[in-house]
Backbone bond lengths (Angstrom), bond angles and torsions (degrees), N, CA, C in turn:
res aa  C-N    CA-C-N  psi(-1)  N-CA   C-N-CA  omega(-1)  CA-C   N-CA-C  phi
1 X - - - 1.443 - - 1.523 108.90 -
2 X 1.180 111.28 140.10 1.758 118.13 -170.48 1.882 115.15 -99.82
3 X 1.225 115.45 103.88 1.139 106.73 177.18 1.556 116.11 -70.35
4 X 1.348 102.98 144.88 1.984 107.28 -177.52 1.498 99.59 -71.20
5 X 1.188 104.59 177.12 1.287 124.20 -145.15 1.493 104.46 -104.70
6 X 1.400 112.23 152.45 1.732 100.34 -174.31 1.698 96.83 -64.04
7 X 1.189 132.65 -47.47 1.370 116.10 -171.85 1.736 121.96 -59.95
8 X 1.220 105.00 -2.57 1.570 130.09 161.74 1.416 125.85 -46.05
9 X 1.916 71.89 -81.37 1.759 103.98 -169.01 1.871 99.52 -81.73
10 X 1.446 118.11 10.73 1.376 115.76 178.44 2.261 85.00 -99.73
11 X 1.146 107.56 -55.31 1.188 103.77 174.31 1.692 126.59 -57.32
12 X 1.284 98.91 -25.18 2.226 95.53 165.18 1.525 110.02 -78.84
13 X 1.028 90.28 -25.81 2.083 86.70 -170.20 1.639 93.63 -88.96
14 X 1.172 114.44 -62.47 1.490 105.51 173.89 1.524 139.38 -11.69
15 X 1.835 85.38 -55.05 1.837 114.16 -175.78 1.912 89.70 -81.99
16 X 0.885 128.90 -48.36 1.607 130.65 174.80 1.326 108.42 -48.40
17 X 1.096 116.04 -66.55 1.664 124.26 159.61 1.411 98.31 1.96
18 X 1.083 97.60 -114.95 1.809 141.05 144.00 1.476 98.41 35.46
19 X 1.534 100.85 -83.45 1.376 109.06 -176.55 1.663 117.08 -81.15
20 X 0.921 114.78 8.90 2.044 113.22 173.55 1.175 90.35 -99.47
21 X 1.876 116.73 -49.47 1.735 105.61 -159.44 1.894 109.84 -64.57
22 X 1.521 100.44 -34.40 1.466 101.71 161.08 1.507 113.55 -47.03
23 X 1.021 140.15 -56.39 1.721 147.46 -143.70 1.948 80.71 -90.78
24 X 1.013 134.22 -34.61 1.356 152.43 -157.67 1.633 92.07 -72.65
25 X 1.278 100.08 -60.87 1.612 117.85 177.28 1.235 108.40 -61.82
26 X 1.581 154.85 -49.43 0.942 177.85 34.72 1.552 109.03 94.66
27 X 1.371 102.70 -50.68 1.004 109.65 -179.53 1.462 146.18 -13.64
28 X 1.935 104.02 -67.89 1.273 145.55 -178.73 2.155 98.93 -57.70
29 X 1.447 89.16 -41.24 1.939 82.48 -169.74 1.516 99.07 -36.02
30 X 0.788 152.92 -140.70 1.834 159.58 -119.59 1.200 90.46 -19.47
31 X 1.665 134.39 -66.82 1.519 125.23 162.24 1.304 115.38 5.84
32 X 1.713 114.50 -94.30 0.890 132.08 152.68 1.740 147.43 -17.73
33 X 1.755 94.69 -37.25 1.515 92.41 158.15 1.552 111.29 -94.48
34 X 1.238 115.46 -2.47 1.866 100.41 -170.11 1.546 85.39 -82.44
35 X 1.685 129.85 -20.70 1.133 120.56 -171.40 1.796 120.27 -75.10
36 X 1.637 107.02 -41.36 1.259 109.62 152.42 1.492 140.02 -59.09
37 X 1.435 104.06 -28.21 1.885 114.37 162.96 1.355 122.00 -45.62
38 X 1.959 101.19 -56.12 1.317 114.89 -177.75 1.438 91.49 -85.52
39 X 1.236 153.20 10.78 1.199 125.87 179.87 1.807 118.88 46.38
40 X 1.107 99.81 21.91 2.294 96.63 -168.96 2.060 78.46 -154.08
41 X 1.349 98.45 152.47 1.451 120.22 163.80 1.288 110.61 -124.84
42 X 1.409 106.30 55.52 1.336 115.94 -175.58 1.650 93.50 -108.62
43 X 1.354 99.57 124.93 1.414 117.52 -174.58 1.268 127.57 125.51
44 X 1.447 108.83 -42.18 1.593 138.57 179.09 1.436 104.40 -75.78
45 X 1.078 131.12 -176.51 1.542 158.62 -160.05 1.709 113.75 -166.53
46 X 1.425 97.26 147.65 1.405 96.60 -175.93 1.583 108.87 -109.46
47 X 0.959 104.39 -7.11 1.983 126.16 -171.21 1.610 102.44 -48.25
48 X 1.681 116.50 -40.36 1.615 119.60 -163.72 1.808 85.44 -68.17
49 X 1.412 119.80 -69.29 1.482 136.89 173.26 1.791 112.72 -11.01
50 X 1.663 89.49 -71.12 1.424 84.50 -173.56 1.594 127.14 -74.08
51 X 1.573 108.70 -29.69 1.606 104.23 166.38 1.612 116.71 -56.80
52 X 1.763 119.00 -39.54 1.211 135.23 -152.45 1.804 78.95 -60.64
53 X 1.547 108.89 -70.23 1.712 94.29 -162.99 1.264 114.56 -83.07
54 X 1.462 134.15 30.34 1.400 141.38 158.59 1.835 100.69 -86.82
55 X 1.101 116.43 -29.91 1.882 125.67 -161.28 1.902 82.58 -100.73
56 X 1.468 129.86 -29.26 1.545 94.08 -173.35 1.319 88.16 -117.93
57 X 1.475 142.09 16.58 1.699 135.23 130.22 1.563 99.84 -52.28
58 X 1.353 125.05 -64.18 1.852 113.53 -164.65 1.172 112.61 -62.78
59 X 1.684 117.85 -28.84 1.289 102.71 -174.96 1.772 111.17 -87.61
60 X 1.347 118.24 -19.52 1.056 121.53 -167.23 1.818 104.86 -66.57
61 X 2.095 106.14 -34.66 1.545 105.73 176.41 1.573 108.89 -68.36
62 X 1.652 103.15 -40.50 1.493 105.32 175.56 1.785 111.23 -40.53
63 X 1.251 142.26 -54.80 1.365 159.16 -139.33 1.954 93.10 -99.87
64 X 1.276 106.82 -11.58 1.631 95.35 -164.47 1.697 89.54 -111.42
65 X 1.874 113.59 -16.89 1.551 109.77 -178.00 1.884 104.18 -99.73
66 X 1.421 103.86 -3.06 1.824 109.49 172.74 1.519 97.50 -88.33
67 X 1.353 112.51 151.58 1.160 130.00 146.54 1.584 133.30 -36.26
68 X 1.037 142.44 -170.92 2.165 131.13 149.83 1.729 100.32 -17.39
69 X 1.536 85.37 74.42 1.827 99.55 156.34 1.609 107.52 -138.00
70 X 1.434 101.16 49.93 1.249 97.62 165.09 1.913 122.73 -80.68
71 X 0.762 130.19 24.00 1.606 143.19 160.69 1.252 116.70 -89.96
72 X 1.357 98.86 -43.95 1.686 125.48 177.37 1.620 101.05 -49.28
73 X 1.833 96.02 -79.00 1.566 111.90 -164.24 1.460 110.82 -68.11
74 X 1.501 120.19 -23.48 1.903 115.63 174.86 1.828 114.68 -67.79
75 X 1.455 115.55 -29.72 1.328 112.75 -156.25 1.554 97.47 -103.25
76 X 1.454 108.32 -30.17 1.629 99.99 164.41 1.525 121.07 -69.25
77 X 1.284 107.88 -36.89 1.705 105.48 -167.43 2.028 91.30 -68.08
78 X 1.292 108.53 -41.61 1.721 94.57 -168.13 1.781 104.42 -58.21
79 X 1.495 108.61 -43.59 1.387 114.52 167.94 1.228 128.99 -49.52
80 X 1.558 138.26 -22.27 1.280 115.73 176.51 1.292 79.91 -115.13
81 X 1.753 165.72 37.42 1.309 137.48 101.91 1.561 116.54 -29.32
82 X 1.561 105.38 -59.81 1.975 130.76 -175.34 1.535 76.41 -39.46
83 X 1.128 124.30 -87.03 1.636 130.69 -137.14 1.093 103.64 -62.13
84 X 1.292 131.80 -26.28 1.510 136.95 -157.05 1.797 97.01 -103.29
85 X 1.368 110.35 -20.42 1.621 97.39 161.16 1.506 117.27 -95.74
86 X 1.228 122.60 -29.50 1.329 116.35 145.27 1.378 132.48 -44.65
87 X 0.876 121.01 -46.92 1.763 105.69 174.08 1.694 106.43 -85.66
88 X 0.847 132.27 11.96 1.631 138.32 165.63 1.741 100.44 -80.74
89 X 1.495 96.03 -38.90 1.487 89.56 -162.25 1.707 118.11 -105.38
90 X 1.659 101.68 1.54 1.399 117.19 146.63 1.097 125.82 -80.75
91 X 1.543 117.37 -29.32 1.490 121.65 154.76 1.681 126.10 -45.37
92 X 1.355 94.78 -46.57 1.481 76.79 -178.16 1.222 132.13 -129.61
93 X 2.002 96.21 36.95 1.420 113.54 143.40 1.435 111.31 -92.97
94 X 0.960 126.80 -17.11 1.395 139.73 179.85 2.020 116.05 -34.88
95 X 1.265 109.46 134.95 1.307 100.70 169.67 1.866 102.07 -74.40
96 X 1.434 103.03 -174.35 1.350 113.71 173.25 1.384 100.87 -73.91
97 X 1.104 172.81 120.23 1.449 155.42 129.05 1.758 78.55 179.15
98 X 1.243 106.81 -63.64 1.744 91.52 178.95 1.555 127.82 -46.27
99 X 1.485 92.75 -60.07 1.744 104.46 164.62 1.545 114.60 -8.64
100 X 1.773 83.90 -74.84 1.609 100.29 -179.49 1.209 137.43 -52.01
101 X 1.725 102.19 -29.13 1.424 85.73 177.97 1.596 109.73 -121.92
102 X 1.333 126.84 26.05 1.438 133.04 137.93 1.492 123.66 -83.07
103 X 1.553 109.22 -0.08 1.365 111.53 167.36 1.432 112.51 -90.67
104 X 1.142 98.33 -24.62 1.551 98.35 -169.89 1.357 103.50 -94.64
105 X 1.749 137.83 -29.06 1.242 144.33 173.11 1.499 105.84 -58.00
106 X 1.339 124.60 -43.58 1.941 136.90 178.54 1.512 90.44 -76.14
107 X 1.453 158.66 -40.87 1.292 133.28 140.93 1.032 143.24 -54.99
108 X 1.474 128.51 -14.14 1.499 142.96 178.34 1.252 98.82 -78.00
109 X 1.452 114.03 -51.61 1.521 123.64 -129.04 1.802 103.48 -111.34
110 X 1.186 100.58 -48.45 1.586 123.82 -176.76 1.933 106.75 -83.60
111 X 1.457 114.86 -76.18 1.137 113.97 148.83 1.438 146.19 5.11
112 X 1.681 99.82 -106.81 1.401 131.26 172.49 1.307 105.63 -63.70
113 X 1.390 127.24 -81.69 1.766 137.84 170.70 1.563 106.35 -8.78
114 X 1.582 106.45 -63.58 1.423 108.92 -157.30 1.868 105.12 -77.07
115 X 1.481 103.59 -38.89 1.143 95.10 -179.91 1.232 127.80 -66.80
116 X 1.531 114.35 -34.51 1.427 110.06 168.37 1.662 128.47 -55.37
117 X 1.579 97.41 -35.11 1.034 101.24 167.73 1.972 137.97 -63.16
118 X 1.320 87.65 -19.15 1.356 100.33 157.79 1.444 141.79 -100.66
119 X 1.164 104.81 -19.33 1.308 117.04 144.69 1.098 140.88 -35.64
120 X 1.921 114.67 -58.77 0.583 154.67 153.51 1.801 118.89 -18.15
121 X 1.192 87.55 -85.66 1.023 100.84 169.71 1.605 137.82 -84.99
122 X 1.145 97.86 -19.66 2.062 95.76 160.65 1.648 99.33 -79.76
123 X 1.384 134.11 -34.40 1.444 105.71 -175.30 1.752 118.13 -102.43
124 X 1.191 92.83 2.74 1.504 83.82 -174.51 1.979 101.08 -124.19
125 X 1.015 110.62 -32.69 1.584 112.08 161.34 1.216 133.97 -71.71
126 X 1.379 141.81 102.65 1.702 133.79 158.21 1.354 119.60 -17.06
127 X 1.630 105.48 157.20 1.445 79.13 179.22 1.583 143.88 -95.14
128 X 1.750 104.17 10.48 1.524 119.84 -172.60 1.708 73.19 -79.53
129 X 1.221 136.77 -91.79 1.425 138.17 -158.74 1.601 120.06 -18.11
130 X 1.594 105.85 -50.87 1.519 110.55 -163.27 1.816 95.59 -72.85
131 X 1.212 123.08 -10.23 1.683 117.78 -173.06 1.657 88.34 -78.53
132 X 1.319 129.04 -47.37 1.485 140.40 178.86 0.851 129.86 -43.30
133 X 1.444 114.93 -45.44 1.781 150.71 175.74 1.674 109.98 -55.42
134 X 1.818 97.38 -59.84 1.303 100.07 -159.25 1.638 93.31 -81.76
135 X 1.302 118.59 -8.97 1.786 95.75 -154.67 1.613 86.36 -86.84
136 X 1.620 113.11 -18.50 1.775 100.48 -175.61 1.250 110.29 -76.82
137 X 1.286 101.86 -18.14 1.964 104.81 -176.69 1.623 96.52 -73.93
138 X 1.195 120.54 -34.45 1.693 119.09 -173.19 1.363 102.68 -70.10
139 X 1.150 112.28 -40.46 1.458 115.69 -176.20 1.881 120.83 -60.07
140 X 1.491 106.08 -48.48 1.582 111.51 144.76 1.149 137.69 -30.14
141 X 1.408 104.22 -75.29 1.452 124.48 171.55 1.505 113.20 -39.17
142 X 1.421 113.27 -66.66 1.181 125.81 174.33 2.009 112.62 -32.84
143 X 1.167 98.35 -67.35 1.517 111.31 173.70 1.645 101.54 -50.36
144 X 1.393 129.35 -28.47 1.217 87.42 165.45 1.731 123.67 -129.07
145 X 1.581 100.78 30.65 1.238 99.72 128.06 1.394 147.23 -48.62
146 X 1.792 109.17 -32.65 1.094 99.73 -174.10 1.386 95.33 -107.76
147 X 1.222 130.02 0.84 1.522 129.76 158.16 1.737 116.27 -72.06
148 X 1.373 109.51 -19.68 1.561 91.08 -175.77 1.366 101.99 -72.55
149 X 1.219 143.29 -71.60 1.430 140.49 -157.52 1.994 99.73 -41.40
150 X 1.293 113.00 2.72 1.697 91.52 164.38 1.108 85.45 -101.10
151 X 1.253 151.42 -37.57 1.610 116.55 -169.10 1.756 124.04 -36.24
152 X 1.480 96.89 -19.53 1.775 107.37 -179.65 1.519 102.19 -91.70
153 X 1.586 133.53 41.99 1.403 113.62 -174.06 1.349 94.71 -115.78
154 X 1.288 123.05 -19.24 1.369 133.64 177.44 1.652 111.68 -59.58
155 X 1.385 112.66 -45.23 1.422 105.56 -173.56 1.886 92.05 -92.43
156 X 0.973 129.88 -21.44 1.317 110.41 165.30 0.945 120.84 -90.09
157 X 1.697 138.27 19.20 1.380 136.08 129.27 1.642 112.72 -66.51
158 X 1.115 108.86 -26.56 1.672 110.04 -145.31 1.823 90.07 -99.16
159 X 1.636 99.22 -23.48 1.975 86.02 169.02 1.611 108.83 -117.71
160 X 1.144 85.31 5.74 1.572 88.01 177.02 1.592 135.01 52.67
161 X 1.410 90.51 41.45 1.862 108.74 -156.32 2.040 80.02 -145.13
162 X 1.381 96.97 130.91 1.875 107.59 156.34 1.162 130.55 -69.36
163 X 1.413 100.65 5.11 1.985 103.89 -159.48 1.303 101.81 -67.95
164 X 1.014 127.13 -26.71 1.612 109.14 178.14 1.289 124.20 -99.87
165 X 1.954 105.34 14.07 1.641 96.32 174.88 1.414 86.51 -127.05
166 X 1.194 131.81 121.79 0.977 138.78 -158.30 1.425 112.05 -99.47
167 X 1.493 131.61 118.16 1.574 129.91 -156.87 1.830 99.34 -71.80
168 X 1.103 127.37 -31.54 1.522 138.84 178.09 1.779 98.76 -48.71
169 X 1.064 135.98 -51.97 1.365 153.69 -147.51 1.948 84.79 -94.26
170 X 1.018 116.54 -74.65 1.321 134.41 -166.60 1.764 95.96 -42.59
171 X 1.272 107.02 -87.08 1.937 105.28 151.35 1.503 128.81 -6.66
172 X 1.070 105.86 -69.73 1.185 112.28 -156.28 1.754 101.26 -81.33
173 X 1.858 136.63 -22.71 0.813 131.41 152.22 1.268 135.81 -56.81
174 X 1.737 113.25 -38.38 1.606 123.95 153.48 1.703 116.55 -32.81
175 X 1.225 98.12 -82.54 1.524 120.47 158.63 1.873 119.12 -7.83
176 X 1.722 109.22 -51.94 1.057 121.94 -144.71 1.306 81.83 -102.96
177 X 1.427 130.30 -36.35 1.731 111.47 -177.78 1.522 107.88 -86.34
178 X 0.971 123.18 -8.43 1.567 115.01 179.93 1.373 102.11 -67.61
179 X 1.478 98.81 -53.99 2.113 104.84 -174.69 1.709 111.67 -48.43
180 X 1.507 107.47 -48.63 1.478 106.28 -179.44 1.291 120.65 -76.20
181 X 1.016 104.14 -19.53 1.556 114.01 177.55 1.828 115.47 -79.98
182 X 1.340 112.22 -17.53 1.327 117.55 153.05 1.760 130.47 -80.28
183 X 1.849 85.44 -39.52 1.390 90.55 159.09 1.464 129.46 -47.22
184 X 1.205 101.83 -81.96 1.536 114.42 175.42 1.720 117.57 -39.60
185 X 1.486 121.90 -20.73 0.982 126.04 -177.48 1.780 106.83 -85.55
186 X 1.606 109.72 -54.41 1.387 96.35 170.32 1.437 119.68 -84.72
187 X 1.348 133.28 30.73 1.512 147.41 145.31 1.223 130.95 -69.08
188 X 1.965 99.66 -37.58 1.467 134.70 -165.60 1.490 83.12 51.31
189 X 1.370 115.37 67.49 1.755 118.61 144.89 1.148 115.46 -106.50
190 X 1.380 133.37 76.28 1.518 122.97 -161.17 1.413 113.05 -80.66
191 X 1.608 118.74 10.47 1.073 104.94 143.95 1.690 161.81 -101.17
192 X 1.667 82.34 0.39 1.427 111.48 165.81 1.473 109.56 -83.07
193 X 1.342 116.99 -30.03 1.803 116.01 -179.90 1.542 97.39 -82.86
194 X 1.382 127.55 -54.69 1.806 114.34 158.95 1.463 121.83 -32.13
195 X 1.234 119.78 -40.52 1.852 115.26 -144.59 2.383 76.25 -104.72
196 X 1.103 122.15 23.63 1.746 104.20 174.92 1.920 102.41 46.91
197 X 0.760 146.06 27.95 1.871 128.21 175.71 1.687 92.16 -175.05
């Protein structure tokens, strides 16, 4: 019996990728409708949101400065659309004080962050380096993608209810670094198998 080929098994995990990091993205909707029910996003946080499309902005430049990373560049670009209608629509359930300061976190963070980061590195980095640069910044980022959703463990200690960390999300991120993490391994992208996505 013939095993497929790493450029194969980089293409099954890839396409797997693909479809968890989608379901990954997906995730948050019920979020999202308990937020339209109550009409208020009082309870919620926007912090998972704004890192989520700061980590698939880096990876999406990461995927546009790699070579055949089209897996890379399709599942990020649909991903920071996802994120970018999500925080529209935490916006404007949002109280005033939230507003404010998820407007200003998607300029700090999304904004400023990313641009410097590109800056950065198209004018002051070569270009074997800046592919190096960004994939360690993805690799960060990434890590705390899957670190923001604990920022919500505090108030679900403190009410002692999961409702706001949602086990679907929690899943489906497990899920999503195993696939890339095979990916990136039969790619030998060790920074997509480092960064989990």
């Amino acid at each position: 019996m013939k095993f497929l080929s790493n450029e194969q098994l980089a293409f099954v995990f890839g396409l797997l990728g693909n479809i968890v990091s989608f379901m990954v993205f997906l995730a948050p909707i019920p979020t999202f409708y308990t937020i339209y029910k109550q009409k208020s996003s009082k309870g919620f946080q926007s912090i998972p949101y704004v890192v989520a499309l700061l980590s698939a902005t880096l990876l999406l430049y990461y995927g546009v400065l790699k070579t055949n990373a089209f897996l890379i560049i399709s599942i990020n670009g649909v991903g920071c659309v996802i994120e970018i209608i999500y925080l529209i629509f935490y916006i404007v359930y949002a109280s005033k004080k939230d507003k404010i300061t998820t407007m200003s976190l998607i300029l700090l963070v999304n904004v400023a962050a990313f641009g410097l980061v590109t800056a950065v590195t198209v004018f002051l980095l070569g270009e074997a380096k800046r592919l190096s640069a960004v994939g360690w910044m993805c690799a960060v980022f990434n890590i705390a993608v899957f670190a923001a959703p604990l920022s919500i463990m505090r108030q679900v200690i403190r009410t002692n209810s999961v409702e706001y960390m949602p086990f679907s999300l929690s899943f489906f991120l497990t899920l999503c670094a195993t696939m890339w993490f095979f990916y990136g391994l039969f790619t030998k992208d060790y920074y997509i198998a480092a960064s989990f996505k």
